[in-house]
C-alpha positions, 0 to 999 in steps of 0.5 A: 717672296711666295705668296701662300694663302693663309686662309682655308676657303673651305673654312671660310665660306662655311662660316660665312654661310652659316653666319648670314643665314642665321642673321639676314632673311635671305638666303645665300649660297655663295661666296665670291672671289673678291671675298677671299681676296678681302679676307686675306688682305685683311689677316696679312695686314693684322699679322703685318701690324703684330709684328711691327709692334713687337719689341726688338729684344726677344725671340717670340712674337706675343 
């Protein structure tokens, strides 16, 4: 199966940015790979999770 991002980095990364400089001191203006990869990994699994507790009766995933 293809791997395709699920995430927009762009969309991320601003909000990240945004978030850290108004709630830490210091300023930061990048975000790093290893990041994205967390980020990611995190949301396939919550989807993964979602889909599991699903009965198998139906045709929409709520």
């Amino acid at each position: 199966m293809a791997r395709h991002a699920l995430i927009n980095k762009q969309n991320v990364r601003r909000f990240i940015l945004e978030y850290a400089g108004r709630s830490r001191s210091h300023k930061y203006t990048q975000v790093g790979a290893s990041v994205y990869d967390q980020i990611e990994l995190a949301i396939r699994e919550r989807c993964r999770k979602i889909v599991n507790q699903q009965p198998s009766a139906g045709r929409t995933i709520k």
